[in-house]
Structures are given as C-alpha cells and as structure tokens.
N, CA, C and O atoms as CSV, one atom per row, in Angstrom:
chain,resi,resn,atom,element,x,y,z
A,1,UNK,N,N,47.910,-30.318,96.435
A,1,UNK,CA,C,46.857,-31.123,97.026
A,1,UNK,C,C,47.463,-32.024,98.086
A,1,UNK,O,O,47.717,-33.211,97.881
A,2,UNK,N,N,47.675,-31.405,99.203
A,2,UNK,CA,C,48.417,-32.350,100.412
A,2,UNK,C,C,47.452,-33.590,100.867
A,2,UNK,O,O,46.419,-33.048,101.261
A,3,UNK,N,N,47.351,-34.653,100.962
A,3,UNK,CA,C,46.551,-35.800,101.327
A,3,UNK,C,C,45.924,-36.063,100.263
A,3,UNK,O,O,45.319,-37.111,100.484
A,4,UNK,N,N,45.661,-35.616,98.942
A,4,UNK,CA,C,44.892,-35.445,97.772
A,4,UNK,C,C,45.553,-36.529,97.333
A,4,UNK,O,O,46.362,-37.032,98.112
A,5,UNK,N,N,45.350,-37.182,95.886
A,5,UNK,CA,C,45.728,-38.136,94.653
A,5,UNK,C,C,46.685,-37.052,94.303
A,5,UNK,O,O,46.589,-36.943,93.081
A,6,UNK,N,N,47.579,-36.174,94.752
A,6,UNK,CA,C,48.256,-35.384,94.187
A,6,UNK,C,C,49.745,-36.541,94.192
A,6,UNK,O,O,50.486,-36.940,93.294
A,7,UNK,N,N,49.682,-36.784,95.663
A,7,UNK,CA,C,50.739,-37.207,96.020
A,7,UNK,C,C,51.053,-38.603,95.646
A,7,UNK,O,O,52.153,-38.890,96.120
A,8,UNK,N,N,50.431,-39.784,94.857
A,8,UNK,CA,C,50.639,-40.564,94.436
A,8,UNK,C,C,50.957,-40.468,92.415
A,8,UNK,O,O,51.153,-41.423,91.664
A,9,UNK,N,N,50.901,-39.052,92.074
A,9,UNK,CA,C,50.922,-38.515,90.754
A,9,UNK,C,C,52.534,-38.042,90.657
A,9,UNK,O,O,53.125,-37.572,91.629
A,10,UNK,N,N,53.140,-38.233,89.371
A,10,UNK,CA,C,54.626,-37.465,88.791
A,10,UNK,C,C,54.060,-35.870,89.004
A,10,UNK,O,O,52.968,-35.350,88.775
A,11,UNK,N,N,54.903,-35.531,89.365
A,11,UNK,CA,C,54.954,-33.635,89.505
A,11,UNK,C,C,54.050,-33.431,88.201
A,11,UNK,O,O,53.989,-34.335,87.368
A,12,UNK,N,N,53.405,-32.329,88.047
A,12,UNK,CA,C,53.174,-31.303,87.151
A,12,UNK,C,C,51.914,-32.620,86.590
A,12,UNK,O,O,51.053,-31.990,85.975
A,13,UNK,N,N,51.709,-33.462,86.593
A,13,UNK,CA,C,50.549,-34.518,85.918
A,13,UNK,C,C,49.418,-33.528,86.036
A,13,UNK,O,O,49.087,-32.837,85.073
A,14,UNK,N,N,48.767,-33.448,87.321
A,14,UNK,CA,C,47.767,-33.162,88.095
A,14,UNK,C,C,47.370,-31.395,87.316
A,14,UNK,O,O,46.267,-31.045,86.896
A,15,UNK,N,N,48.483,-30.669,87.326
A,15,UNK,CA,C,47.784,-29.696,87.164
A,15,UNK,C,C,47.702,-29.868,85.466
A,15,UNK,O,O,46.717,-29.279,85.022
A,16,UNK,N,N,48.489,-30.518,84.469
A,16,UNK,CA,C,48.042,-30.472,83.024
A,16,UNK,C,C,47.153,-31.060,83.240
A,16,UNK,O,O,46.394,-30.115,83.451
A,17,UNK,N,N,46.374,-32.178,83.418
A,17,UNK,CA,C,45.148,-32.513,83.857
A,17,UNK,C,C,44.057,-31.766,83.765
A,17,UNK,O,O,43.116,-31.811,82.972
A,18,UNK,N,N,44.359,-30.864,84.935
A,18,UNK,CA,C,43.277,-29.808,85.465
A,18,UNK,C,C,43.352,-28.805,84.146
A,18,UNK,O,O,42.511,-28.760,83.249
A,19,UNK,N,N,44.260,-28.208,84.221
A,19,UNK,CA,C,44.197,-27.574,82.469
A,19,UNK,C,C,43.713,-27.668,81.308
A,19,UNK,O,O,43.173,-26.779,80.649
A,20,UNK,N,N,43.924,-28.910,80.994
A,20,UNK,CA,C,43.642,-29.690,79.666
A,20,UNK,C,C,41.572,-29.590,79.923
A,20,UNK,O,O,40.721,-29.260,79.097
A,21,UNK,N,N,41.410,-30.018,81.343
A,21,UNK,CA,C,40.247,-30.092,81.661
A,21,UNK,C,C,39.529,-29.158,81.165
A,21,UNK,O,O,38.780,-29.235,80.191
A,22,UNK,N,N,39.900,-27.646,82.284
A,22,UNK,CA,C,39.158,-26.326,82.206
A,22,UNK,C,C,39.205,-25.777,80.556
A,22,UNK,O,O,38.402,-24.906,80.220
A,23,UNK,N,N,40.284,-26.390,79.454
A,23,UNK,CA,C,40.002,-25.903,78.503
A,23,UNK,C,C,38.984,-26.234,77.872
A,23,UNK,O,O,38.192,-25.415,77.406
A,24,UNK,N,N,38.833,-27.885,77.741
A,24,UNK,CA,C,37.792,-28.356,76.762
A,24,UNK,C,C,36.135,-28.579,77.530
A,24,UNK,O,O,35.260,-29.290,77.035
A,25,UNK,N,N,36.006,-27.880,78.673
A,25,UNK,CA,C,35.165,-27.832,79.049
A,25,UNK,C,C,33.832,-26.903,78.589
A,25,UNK,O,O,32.617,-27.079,78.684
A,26,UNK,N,N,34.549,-25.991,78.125
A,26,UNK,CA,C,33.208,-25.067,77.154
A,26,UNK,C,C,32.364,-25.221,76.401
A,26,UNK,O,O,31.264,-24.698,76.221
A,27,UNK,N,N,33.380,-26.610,75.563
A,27,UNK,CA,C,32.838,-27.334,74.437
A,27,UNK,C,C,31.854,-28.215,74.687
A,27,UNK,O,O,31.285,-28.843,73.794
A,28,UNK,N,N,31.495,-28.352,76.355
A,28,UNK,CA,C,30.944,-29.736,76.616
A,28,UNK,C,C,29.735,-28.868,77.646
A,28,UNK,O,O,28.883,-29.608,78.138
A,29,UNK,N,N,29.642,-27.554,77.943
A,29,UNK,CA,C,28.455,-27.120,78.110
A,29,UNK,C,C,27.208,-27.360,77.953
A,29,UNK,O,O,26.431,-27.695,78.847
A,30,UNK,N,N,26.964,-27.205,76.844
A,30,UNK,CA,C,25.830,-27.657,76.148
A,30,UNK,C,C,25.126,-28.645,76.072
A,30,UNK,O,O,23.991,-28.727,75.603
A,31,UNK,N,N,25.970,-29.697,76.677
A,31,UNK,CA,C,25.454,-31.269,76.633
A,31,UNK,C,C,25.236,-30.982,78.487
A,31,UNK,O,O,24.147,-31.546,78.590
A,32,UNK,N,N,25.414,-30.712,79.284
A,32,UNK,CA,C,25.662,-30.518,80.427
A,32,UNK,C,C,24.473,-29.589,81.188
A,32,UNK,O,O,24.016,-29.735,82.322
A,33,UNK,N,N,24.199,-28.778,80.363
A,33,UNK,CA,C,23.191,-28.054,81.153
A,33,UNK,C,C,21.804,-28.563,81.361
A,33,UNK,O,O,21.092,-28.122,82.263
A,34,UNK,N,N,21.333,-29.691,80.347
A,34,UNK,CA,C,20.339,-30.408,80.238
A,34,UNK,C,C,20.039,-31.842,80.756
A,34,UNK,O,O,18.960,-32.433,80.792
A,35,UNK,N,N,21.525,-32.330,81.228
A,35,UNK,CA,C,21.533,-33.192,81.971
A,35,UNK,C,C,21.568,-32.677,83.429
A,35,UNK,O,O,21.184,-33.515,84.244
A,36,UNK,N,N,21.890,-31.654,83.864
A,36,UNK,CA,C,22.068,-31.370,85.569
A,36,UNK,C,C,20.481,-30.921,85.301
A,36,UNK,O,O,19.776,-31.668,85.979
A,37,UNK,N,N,19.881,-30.214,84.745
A,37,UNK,CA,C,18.365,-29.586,85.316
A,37,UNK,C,C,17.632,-31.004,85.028
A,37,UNK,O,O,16.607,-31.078,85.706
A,38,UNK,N,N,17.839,-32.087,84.269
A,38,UNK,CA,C,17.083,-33.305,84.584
A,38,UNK,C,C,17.330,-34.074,85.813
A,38,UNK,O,O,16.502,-34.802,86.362
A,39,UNK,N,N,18.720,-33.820,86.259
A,39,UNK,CA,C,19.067,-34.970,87.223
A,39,UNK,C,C,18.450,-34.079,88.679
A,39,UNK,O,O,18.098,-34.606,89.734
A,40,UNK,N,N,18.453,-32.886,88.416
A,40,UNK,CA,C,17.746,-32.028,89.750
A,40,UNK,C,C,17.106,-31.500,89.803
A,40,UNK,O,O,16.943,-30.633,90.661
A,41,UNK,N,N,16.429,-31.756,88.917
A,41,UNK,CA,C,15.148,-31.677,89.021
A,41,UNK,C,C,14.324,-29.879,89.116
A,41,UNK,O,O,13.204,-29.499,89.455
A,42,UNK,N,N,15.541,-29.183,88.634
A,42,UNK,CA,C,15.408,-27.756,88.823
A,42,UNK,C,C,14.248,-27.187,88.343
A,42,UNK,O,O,13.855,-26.275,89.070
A,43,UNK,N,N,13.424,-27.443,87.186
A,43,UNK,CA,C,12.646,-26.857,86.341
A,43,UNK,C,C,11.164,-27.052,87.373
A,43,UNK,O,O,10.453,-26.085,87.645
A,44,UNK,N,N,10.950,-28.091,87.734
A,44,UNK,CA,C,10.094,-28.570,88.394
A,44,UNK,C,C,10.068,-27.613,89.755
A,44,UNK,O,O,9.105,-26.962,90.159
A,45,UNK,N,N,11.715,-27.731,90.496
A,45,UNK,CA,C,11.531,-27.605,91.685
A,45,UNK,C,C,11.245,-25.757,91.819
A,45,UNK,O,O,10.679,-25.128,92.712
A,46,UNK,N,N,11.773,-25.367,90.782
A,46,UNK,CA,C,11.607,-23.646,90.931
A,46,UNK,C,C,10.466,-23.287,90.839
A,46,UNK,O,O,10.091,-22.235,91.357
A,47,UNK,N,N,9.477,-24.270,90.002
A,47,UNK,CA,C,8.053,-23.954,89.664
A,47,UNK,C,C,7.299,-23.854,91.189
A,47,UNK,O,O,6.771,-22.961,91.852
A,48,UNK,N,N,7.517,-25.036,91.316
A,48,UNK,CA,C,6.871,-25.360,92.439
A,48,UNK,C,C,6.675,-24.155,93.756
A,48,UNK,O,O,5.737,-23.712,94.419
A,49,UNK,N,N,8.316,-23.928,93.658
A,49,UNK,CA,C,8.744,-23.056,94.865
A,49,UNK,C,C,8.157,-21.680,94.503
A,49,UNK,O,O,7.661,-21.062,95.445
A,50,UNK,N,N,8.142,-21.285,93.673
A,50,UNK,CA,C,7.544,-20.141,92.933
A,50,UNK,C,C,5.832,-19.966,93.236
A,50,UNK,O,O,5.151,-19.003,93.588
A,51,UNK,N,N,5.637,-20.837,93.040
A,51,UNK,CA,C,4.039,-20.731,92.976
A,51,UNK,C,C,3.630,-20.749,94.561
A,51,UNK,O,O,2.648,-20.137,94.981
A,52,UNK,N,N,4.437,-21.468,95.330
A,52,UNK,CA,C,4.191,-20.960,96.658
A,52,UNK,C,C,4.275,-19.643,97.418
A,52,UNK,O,O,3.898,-19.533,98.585
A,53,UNK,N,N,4.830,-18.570,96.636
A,53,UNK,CA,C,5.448,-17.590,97.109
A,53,UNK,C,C,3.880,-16.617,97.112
A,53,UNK,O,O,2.929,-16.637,96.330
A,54,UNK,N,N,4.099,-15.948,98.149
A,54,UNK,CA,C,3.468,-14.510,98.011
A,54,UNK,C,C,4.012,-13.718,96.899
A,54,UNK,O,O,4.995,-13.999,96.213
A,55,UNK,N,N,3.156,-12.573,96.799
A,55,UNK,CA,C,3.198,-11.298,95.634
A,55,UNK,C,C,4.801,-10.788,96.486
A,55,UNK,O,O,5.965,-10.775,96.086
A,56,UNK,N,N,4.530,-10.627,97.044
A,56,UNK,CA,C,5.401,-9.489,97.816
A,56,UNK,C,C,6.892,-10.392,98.011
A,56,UNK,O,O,7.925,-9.753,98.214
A,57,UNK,N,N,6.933,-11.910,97.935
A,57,UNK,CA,C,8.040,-12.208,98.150
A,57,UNK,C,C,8.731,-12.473,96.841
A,57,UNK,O,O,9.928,-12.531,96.559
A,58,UNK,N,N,7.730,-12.605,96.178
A,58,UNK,CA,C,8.394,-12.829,94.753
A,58,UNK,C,C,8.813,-11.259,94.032
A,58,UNK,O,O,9.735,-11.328,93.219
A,59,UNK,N,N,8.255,-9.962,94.251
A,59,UNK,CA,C,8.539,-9.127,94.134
A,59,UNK,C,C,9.802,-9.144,94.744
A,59,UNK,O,O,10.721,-8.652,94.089
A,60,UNK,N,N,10.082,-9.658,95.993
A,60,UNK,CA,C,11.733,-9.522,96.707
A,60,UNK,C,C,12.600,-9.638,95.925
A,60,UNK,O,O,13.611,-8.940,95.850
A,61,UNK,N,N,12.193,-10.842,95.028
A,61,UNK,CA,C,12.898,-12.389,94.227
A,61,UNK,C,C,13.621,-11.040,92.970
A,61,UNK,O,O,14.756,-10.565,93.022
A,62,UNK,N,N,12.790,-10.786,92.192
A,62,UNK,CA,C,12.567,-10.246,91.270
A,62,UNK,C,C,13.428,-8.896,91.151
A,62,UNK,O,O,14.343,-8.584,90.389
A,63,UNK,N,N,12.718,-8.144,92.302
A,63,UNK,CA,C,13.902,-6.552,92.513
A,63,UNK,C,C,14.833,-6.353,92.061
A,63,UNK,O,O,15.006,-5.623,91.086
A,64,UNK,N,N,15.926,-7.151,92.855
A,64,UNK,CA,C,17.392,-7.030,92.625
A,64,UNK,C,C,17.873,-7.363,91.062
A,64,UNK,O,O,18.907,-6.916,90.567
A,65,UNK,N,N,17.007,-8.155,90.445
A,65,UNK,CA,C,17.324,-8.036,88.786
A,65,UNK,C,C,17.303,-6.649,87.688
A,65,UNK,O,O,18.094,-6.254,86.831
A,66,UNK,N,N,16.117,-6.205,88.142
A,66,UNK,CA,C,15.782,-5.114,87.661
A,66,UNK,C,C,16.322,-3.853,88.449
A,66,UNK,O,O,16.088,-2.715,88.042
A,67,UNK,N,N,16.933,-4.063,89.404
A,67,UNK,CA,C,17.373,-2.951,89.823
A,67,UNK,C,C,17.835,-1.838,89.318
A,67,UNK,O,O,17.484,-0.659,89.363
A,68,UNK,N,N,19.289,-2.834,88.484
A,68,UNK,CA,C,20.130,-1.515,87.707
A,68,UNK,C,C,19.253,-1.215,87.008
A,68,UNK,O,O,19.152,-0.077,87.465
A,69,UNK,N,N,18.452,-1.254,86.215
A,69,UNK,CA,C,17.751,-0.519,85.270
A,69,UNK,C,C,16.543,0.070,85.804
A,69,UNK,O,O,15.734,0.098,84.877
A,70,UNK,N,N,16.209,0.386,86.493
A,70,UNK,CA,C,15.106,0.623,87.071
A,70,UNK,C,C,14.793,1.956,87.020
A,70,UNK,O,O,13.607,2.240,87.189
A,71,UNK,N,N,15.471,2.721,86.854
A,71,UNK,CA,C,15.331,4.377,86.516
A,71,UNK,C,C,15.277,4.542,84.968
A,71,UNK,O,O,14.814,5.634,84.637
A,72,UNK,N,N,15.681,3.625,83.812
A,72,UNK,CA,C,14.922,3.592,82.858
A,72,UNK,C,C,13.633,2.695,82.604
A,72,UNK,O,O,12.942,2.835,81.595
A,73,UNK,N,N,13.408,1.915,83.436
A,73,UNK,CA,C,12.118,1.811,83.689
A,73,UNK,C,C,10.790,2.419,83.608
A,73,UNK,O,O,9.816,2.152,82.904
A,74,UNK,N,N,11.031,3.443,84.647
A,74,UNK,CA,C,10.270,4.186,85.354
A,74,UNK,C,C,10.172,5.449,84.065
A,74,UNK,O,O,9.143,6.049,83.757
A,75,UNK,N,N,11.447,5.623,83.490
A,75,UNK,CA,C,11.225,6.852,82.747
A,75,UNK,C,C,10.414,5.866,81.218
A,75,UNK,O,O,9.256,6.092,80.869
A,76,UNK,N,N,11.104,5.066,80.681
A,76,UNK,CA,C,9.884,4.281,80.086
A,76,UNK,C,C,8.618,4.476,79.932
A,76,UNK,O,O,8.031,5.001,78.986
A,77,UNK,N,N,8.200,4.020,80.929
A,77,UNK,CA,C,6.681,4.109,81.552
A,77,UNK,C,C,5.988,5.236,81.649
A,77,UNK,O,O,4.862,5.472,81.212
A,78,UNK,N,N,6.846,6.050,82.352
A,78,UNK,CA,C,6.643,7.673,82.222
A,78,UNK,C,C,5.979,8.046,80.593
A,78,UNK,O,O,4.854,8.421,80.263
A,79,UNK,N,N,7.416,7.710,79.653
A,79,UNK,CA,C,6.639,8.116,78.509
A,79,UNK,C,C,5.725,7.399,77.556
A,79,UNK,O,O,5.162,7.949,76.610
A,80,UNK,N,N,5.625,6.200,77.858
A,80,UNK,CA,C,4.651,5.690,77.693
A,80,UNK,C,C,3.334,5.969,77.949
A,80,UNK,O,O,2.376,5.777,77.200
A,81,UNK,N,N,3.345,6.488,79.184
A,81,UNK,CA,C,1.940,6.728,80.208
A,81,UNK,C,C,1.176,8.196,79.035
A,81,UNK,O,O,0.065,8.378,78.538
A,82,UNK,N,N,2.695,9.082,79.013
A,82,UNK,CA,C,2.295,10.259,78.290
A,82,UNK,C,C,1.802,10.133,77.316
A,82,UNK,O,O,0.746,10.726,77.094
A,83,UNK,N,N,2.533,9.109,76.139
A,83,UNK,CA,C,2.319,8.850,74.712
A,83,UNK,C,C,0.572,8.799,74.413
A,83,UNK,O,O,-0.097,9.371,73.552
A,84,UNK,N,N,0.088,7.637,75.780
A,84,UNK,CA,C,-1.163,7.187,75.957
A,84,UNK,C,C,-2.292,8.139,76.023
A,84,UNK,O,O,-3.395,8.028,75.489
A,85,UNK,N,N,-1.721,9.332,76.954
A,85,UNK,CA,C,-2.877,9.948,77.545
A,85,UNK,C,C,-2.909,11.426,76.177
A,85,UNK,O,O,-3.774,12.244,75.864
A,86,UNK,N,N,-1.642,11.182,75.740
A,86,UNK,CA,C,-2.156,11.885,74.193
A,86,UNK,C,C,-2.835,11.424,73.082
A,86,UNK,O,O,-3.372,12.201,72.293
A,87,UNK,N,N,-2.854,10.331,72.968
A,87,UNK,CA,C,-3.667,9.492,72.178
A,87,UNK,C,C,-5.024,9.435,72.285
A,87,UNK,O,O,-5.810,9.567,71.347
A,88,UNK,N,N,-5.416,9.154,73.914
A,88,UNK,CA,C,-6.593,9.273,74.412
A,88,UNK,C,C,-7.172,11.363,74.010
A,88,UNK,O,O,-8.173,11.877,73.509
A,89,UNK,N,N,-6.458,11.658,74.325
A,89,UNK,CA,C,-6.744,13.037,74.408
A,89,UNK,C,C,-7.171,13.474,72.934
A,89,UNK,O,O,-8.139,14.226,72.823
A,90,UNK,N,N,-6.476,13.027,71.771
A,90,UNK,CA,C,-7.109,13.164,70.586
A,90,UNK,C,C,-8.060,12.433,70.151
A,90,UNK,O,O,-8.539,12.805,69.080
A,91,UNK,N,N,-8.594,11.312,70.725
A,91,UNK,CA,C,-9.752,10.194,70.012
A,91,UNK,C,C,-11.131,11.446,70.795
A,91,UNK,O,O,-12.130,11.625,70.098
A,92,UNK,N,N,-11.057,12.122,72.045
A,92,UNK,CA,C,-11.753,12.848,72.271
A,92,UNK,C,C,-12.237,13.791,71.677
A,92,UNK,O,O,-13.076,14.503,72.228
C-alpha cells in the first residue's frame, strides 16, 4: 500500500490484519446483510424500479437468469402441455 497507512505500520501488521479480517468475516454476514438493505434502502428501491419497467424490459431483466435452463423449461412445459391435453381428452 504505497501512500496507504501501510507505511506508518511494522512490516507484515497490515496484511495479518487483512487476514484475520477476511477470516472472521463469514461469521458476521448475517448481521450485515440486513443492515446494508436498511441503510440503502434496496428493498424499496428495486420495488419501485421494477414496477416502472415495461413487460418487455423486465422480461430483459429476467432472461439471462433463466437462460441456462431454459431448454428444460420448454421441454417441461412441453410435457406438461401433453399431460393436460390427455387429461382433457379423457374427461371427453
């Protein structure tokens, strides 16, 4: 860390520091995720932003999640669609 608080630190301080940090940080998740979406208000602000959206842009939004799976999707549905129209076909 050149110009950093590195250089007023004993050698090697800084990075056990940073270490010691990144370890016990997992543990402190949990308390953490509920304080950043209060302090920013995220829950609110996604709603918001969301509900402004067109069909088609939120479909944009959406796509790329479902992507990888999207060919079992479709085959899903497929047999679903079938399951249906046999069902229907016997109440006849």
């Amino acid at each position: 860390l050149s110009g950093g608080v590195g250089f007023l630190l004993p050698g090697g301080i800084l990075t056990k520091a940073s270490s010691s940090a990144l370890e016990k940080l997992p543990n402190h998740l949990h308390v953490l995720h509920p304080y950043v979406d209060k302090a920013l208000g995220l829950q609110f602000t996604l709603r918001t932003q969301m509900e402004k959206m067109t069909s088609a842009k939120f479909e944009r939004v959406l796509h790329p999640i479902f992507e990888e799976d999207e060919l079992t999707l479709i085959i899903a549905g497929g047999f679903l669609g079938f399951a249906a129209g046999l069902v229907q076909q016997g109440i006849e």
